[in-house]
C-alpha positions as a printed NumPy array, in Angstrom:
array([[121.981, -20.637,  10.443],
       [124.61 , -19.706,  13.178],
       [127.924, -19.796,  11.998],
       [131.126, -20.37 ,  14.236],
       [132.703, -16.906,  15.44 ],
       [135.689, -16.303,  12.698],
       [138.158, -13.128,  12.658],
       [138.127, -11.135,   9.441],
       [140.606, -10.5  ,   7.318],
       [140.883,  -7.378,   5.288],
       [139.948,  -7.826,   1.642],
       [139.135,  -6.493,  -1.52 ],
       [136.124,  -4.146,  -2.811],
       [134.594,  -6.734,  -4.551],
       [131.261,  -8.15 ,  -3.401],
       [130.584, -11.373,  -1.886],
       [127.026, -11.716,  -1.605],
       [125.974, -15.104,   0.979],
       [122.638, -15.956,   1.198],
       [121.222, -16.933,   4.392],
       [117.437, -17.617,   3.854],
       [114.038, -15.74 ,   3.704],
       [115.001, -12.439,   5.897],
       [118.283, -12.074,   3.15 ],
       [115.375, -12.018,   0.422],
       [113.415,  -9.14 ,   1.817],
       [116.336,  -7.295,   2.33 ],
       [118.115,  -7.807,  -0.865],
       [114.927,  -6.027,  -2.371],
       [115.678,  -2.684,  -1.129],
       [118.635,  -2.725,  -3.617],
       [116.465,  -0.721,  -6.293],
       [115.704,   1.986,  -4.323],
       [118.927,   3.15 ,  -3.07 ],
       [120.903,   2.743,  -5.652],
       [120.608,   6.287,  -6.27 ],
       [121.9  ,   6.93 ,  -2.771],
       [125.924,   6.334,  -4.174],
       [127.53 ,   8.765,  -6.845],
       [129.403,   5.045,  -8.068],
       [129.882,   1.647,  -7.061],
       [127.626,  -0.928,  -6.379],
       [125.326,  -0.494,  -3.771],
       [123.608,  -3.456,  -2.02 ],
       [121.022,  -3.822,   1.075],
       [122.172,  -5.556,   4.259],
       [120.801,  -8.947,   4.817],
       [121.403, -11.415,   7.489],
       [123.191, -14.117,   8.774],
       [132.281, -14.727,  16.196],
       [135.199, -12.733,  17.177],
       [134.414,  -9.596,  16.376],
       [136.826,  -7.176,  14.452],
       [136.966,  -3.557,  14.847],
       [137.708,  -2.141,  11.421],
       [138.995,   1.738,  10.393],
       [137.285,   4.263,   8.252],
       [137.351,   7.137,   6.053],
       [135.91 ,  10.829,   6.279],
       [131.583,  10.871,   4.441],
       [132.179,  12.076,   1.004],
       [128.417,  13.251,   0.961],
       [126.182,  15.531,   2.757],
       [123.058,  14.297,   4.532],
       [122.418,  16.383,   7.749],
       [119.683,  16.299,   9.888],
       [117.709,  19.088,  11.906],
       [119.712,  22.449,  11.537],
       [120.992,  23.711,  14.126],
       [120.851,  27.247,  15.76 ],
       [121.475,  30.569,  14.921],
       [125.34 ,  30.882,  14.229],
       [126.336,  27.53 ,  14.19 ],
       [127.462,  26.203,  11.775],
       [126.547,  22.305,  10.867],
       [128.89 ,  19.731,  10.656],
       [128.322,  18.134,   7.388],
       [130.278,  14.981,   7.761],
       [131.595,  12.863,  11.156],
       [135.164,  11.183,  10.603],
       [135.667,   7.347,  11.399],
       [137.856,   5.014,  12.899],
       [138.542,   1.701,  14.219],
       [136.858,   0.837,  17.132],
       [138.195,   1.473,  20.836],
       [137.821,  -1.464,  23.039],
       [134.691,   0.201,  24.826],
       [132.485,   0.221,  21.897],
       [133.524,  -3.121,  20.713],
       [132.958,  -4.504,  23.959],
       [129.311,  -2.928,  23.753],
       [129.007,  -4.585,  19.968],
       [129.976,  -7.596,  21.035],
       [126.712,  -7.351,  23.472],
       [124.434,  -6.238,  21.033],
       [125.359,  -8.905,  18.694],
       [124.71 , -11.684,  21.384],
       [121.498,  -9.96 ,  22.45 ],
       [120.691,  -9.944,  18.348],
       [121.287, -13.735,  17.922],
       [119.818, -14.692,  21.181],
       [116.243, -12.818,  20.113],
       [116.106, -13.368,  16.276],
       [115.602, -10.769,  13.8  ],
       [111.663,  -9.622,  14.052],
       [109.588, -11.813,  10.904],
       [110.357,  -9.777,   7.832],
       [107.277,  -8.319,   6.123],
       [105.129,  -9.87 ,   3.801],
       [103.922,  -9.161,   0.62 ],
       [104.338,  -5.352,  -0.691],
       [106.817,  -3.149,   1.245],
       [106.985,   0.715,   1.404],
       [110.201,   1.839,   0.9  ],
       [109.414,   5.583,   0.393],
       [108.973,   8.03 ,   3.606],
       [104.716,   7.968,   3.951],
       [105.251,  11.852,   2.918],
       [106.429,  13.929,   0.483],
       [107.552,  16.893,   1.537],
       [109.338,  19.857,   0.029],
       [110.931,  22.243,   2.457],
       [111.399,  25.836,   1.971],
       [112.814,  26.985,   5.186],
       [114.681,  25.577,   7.969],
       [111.554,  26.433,  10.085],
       [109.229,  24.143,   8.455],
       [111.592,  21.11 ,   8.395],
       [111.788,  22.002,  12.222],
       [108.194,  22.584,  12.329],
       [107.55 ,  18.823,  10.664],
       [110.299,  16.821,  12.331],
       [108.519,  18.186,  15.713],
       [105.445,  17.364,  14.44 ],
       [103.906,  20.672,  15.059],
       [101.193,  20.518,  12.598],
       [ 97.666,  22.224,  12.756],
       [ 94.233,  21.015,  10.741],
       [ 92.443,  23.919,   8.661],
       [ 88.414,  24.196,   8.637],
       [ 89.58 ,  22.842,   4.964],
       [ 90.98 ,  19.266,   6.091],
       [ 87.443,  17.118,   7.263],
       [ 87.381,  14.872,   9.943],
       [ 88.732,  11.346,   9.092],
       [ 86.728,   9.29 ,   6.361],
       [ 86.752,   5.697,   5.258],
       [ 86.496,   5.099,   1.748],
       [ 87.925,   2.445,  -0.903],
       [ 89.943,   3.011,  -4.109],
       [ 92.748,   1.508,  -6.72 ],
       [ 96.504,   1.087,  -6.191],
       [ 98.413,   0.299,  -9.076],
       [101.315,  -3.013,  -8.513],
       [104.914,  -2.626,  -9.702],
       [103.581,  -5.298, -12.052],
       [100.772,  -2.843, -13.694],
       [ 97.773,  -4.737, -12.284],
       [ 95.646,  -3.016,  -9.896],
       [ 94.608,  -3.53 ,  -6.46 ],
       [ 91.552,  -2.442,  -4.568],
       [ 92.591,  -0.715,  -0.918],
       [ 90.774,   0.934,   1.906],
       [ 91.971,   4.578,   2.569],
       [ 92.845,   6.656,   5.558],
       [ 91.447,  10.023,   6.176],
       [ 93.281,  13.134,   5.696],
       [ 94.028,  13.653,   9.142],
       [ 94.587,  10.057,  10.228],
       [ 97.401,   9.766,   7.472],
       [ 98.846,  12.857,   8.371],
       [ 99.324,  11.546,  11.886],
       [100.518,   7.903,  10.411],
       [103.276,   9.992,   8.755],
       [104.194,  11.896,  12.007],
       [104.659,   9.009,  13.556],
       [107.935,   8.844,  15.618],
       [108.161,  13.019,  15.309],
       [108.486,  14.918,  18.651],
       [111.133,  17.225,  20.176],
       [111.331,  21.067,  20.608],
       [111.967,  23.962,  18.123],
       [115.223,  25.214,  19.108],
       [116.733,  27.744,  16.913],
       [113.492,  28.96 ,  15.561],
       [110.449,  31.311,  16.876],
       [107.825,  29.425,  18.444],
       [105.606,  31.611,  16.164],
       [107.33 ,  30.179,  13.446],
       [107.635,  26.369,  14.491],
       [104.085,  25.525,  12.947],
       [102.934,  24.367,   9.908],
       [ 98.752,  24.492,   9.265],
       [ 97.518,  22.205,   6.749],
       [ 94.859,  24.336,   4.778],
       [ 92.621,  21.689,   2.258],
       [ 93.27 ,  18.519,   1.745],
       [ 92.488,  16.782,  -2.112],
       [ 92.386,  13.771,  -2.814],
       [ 95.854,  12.321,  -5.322],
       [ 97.951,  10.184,  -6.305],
       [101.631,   9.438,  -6.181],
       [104.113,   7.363,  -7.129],
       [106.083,   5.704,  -4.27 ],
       [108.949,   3.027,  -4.466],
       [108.469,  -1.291,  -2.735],
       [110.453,  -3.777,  -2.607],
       [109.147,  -4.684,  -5.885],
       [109.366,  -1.222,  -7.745],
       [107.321,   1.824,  -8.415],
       [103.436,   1.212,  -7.288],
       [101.057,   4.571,  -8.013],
       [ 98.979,   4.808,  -4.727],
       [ 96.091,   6.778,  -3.497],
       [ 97.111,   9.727,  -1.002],
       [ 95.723,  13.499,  -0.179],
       [ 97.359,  16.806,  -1.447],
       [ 97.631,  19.052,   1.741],
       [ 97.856,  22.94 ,   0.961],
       [ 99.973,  24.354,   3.464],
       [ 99.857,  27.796,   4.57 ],
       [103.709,  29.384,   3.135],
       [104.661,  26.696,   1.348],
       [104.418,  26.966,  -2.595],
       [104.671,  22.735,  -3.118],
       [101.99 ,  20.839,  -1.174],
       [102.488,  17.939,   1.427],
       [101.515,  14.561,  -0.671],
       [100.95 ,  11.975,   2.347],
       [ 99.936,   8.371,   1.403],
       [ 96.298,   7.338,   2.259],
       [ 96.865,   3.776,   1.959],
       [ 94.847,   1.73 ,   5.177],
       [ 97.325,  -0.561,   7.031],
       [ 97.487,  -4.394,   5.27 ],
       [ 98.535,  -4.17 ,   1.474],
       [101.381,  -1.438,   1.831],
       [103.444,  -1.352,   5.331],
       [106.668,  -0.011,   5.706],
       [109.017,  -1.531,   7.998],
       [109.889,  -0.311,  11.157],
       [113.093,  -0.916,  12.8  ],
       [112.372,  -1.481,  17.015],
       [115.444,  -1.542,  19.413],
       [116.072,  -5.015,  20.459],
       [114.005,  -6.192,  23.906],
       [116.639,  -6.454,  26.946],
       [119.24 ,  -4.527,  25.651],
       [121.158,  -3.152,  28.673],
       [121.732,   0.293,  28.104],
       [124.616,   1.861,  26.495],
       [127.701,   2.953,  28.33 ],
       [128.151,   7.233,  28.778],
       [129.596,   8.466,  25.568],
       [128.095,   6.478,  22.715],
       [125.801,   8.097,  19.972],
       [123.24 ,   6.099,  18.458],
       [123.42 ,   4.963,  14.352],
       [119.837,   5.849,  13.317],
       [119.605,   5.098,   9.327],
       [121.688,   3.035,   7.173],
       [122.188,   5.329,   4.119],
       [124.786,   3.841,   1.558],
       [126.303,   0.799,   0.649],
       [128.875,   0.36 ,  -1.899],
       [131.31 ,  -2.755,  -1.653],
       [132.927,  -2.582,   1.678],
       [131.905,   1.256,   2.602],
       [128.435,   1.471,   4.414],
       [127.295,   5.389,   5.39 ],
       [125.443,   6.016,   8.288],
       [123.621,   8.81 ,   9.945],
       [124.784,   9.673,  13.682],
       [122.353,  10.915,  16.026],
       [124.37 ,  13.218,  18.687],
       [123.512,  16.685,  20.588],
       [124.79 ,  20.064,  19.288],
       [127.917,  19.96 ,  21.783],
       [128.473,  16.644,  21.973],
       [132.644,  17.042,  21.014],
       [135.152,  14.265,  19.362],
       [132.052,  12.898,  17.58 ],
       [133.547,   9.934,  15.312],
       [132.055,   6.851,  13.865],
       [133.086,   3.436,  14.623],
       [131.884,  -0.155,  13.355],
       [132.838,  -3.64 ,  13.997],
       [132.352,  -6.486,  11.858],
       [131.143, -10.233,  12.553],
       [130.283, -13.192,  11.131],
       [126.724, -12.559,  10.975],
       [126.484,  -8.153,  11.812],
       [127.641,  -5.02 ,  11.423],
       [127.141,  -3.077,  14.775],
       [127.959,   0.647,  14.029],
       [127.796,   4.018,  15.806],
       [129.931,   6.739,  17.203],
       [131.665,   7.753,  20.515],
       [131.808,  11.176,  21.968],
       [133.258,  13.432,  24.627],
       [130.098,  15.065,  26.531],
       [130.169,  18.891,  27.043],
       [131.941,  20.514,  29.982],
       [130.032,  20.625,  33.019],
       [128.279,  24.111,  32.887],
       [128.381,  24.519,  29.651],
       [125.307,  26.343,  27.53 ],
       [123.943,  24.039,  25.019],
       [120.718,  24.192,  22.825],
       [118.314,  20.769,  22.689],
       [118.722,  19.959,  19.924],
       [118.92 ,  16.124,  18.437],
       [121.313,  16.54 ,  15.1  ],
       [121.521,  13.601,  12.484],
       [124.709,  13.721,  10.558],
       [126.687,  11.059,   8.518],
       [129.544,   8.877,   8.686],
       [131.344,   6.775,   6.376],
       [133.502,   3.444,   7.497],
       [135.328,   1.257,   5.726],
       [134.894,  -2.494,   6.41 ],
       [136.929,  -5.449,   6.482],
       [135.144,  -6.933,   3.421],
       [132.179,  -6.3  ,   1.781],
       [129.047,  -6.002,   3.874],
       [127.198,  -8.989,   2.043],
       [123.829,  -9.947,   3.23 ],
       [125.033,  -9.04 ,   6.661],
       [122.195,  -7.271,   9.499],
       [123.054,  -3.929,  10.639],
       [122.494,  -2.806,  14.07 ],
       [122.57 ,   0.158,  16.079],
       [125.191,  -0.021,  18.884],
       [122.708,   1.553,  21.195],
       [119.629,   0.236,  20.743],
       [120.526,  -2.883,  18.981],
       [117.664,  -1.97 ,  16.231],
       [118.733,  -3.221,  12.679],
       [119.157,  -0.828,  10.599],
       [117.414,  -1.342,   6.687],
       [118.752,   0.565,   3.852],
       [116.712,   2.891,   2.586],
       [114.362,   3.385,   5.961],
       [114.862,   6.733,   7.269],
       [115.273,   7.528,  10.25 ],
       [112.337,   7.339,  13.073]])
């Protein structure tokens, strides 16, 4: 339902929860899993739902970076906030109407993957690089992709037959979105070779709790932990994937992307900024409607001539809202995408 535009008025932490039919149900169900992303407070999913009000913000109290960046540089572990300059609430204003005017895509049925489709435990800056570039290698060990059926076990304990994936094909599920260069580390290095694959099982987290699920071990050549990717076929586990809104003109100079909604805890949300390595006066903005949240961040591009790595850095930034976010869609101020709590970045 489309409610009248109405300005905001600053209130209290506590929360006001609306509901606003079936896409506010999926949504709400992400709750479980990141309520570990918050030290305290209550921490709720966005759901869904005039004008607008650009709002301040405080400094991230947490640390969630992204790629690394180069050799002696330092990463910036936090971005600060504040309230909106007319520029950026201009563009939110844009993305909003471009929101309401296409509809929010269906939300998912049935069971929804909330974990990341691997598990992986870095040891090195190099390998994170290496994965996040997707420069991954098959072994003589991992076979050519396989079809074969097995048992995932609900949230509820009951079990569920499933078709699986091959090795490789859910390795390259799990890549999916990866790409970019290997700045700051030897291309010799920037490579990670999948040895043997096993068959498994882990434990991953829905919209309905834990499920156990079928998936392959991958042995990885200097790594000590192996790569656990899911092996699920597509149909009775998807995971939801955010897509920037169709139309969308594109963003002025000087904005930086929000690309994962991190934390939410009364009227504080955390974001992760996407930004280059000299990107300068890098600070995180939101403003509030009836019905969204658009967030992001403005910058000051580098001087003209001056030497900077390629490098795509994700780093977060806290704002303070009006009121409490509620069942209220995020979205992206530069891609209009909504952002779901708990999906990591693509």
């Amino acid at each position: 339902m489309q409610r009248s535009p109405s300005p905001r008025g600053l209130m209290g932490m506590e929360d006001k929860t609306r509901s606003r039919g079936p896409r506010a149900l999926v949504l709400a169900a992400l709750a479980p899993l990141v309520l570990t992303l918050a030290a305290c407070g209550e921490v709720r999913a966005p759901g869904v739902g005039g004008p607008e009000t650009a709002v301040g913000a405080t400094t991230a109290t947490d640390s969630m970076t992204g790629i690394s960046p180069g050799p002696g540089r330092q990463p910036a572990t936090t971005l600060p906030a504040a309230s909106a300059p007319q520029a950026f609430a201009d563009r939110a204003k844009v993305v909003a109407d471009a929101f309401r005017a296409t509809g929010s895509p269906d939300a998912p049925a049935g069971l929804v993957l909330l974990s990341p489709w691997a598990d992986v435990a870095f040891e090195t800056d190099a390998q994170k690089v290496a994965w996040l570039a997707g420069k991954v290698d098959f072994g003589p060990g991992v076979p050519d992709d396989q079809v074969g059926v097995s048992q995932m076990t609900l949230p509820d304990g009951s079990e569920r037959p499933v078709d699986l994936l091959g090795p490789r094909e859910s390795v390259t599920r799990a890549l999916q979105g990866a790409g970019g260069d290997c700045s700051g580390v030897a291309a010799d290095d920037c490579r990670l070779t999948l040895k043997r694959a096993t068959p498994t099982t882990t434990q991953v987290t829905t919209n309905e709790g834990e499920a156990t699920v079928p998936a392959w071990s991958f042995t990885v050549d200097g790594m000590s932990r192996p790569i656990v990717v899911v092996a699920t076929a597509p149909g009775p586990l998807d995971r939801p994937v955010p897509r920037p809104l169709a139309g969308l003109p594109p963003a002025p100079a000087g904005f930086s992307s929000a690309d994962s909604l991190d934390a939410v805890s009364g009227s504080t949300i955390t974001v992760r900024i996407g930004h280059g390595a000299c990107d300068r006066d890098l600070t995180g903005h939101a403003v509030e409607f009836d019905d969204v949240v658009v967030v992001g961040a403005t910058h000051t591009p580098p001087d003209p001539g001056t030497m900077c790595t390629m490098e795509y850095l994700l780093t977060p930034s806290t704002v303070q809202l009006a009121e409490p976010l509620g069942d209220r869609v995020v979205l992206d101020v530069v891609s209009g995408k909504t952002l779901l709590l708990g999906v990591p970045p693509m």
